[in-house]
C-alpha positions in Angstrom: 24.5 -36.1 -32.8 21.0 -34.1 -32.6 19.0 -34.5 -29.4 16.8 -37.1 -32.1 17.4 -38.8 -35.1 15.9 -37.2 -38.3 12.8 -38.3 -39.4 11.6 -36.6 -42.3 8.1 -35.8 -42.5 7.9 -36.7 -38.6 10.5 -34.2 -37.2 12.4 -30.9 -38.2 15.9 -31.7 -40.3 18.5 -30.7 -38.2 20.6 -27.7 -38.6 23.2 -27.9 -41.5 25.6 -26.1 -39.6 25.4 -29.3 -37.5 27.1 -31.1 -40.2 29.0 -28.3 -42.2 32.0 -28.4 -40.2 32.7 -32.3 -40.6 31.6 -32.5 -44.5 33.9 -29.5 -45.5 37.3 -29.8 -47.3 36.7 -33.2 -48.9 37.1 -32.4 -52.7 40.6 -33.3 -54.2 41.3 -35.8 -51.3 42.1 -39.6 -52.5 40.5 -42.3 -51.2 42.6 -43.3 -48.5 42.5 -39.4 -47.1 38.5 -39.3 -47.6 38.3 -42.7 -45.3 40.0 -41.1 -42.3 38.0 -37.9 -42.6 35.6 -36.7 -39.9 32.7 -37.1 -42.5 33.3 -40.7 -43.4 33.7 -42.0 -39.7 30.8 -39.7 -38.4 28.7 -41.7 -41.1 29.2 -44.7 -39.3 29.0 -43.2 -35.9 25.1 -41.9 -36.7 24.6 -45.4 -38.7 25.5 -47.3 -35.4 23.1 -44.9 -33.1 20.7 -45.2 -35.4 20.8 -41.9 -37.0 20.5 -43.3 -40.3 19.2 -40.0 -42.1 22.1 -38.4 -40.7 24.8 -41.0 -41.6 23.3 -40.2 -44.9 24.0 -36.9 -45.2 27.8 -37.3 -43.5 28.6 -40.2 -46.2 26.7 -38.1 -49.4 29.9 -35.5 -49.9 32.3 -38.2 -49.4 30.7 -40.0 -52.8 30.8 -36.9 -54.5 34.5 -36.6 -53.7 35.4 -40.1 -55.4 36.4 -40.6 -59.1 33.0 -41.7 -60.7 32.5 -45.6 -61.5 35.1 -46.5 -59.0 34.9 -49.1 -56.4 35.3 -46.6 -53.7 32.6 -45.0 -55.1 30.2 -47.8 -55.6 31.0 -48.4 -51.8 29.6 -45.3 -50.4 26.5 -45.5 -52.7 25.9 -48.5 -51.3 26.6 -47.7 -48.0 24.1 -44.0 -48.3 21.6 -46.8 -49.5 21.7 -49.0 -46.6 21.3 -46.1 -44.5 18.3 -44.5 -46.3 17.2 -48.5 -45.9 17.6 -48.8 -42.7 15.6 -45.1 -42.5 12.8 -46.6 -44.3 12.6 -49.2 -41.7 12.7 -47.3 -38.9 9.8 -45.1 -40.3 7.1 -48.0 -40.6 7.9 -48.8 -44.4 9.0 -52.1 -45.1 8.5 -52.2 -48.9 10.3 -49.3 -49.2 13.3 -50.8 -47.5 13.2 -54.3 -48.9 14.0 -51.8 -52.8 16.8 -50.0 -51.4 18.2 -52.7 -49.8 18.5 -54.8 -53.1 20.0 -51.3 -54.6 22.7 -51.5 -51.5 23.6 -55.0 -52.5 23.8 -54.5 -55.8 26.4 -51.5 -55.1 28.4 -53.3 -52.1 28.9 -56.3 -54.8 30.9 -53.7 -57.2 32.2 -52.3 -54.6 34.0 -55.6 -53.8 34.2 -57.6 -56.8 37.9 -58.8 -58.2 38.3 -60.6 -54.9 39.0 -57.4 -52.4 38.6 -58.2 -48.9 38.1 -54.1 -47.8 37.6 -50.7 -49.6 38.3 -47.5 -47.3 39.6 -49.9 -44.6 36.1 -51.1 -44.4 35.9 -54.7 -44.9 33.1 -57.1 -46.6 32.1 -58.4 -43.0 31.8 -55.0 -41.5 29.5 -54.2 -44.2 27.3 -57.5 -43.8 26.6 -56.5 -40.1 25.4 -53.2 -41.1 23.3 -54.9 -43.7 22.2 -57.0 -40.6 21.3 -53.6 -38.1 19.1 -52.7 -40.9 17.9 -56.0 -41.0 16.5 -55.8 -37.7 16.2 -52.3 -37.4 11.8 -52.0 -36.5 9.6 -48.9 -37.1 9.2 -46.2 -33.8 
């Protein structure tokens, strides 16, 4: 990870060549492929440290590598949107966070609707205690 987690307006982005090596090669890989890849476990390395805007940008080309409307898909929408929640919390803006958070719900619920316990190897409960980090996550 950078020496500091992204900020934006607070601190400079960090260098894309930082994340290029980890993000590349993910088009035409099926689900299954795309969860073991260095972008989609980096995502919830940053998300754990706290590096939300950077879990962000490892889960974003994972998303765009999924079949659109599908439930893998919905997952990693709403798992960029508890990160850019969490983000929001972190920077001091609660009201902010409280909106995205209610768009994360709304995708984890697709996401796992028809009864499935996990997507990606990722299961319901995992997802509920990231939901919780942000939860608790405070402003700098």
């Amino acid at each position: 990870m950078p020496p500091e987690p992204h900020h934006p307006g607070r601190n400079a982005r960090p260098d894309e060549a930082f994340f290029a090596g980890l993000i590349a090669g993910l088009d035409g890989l099926a689900a299954e492929a795309l969860a073991q890849s260095p972008a989609f476990l980096a995502g919830f390395e940053a998300f754990a440290r706290r590096y939300y805007w950077e879990a962000h940008e490892f889960w974003e080309p994972v998303w765009a590598a999924l079949p659109p409307a599908s439930a893998e898909r919905h997952l990693l929408r709403g798992l960029i949107q508890l990160a850019n929640a969490g983000l929001k919390r972190r920077m001091g803006r609660p009201g902010a966070a409280v909106r995205i958070l209610a768009l994360a719900d709304a995708a984890l619920r697709e996401a796992f609707s028809g009864g499935r316990e996990s997507r990606m190897g990722l299961s319901a409960g995992r997802v509920s205690a990231l939901r919780e980090q942000v939860l608790t996550e405070c402003a700098l």
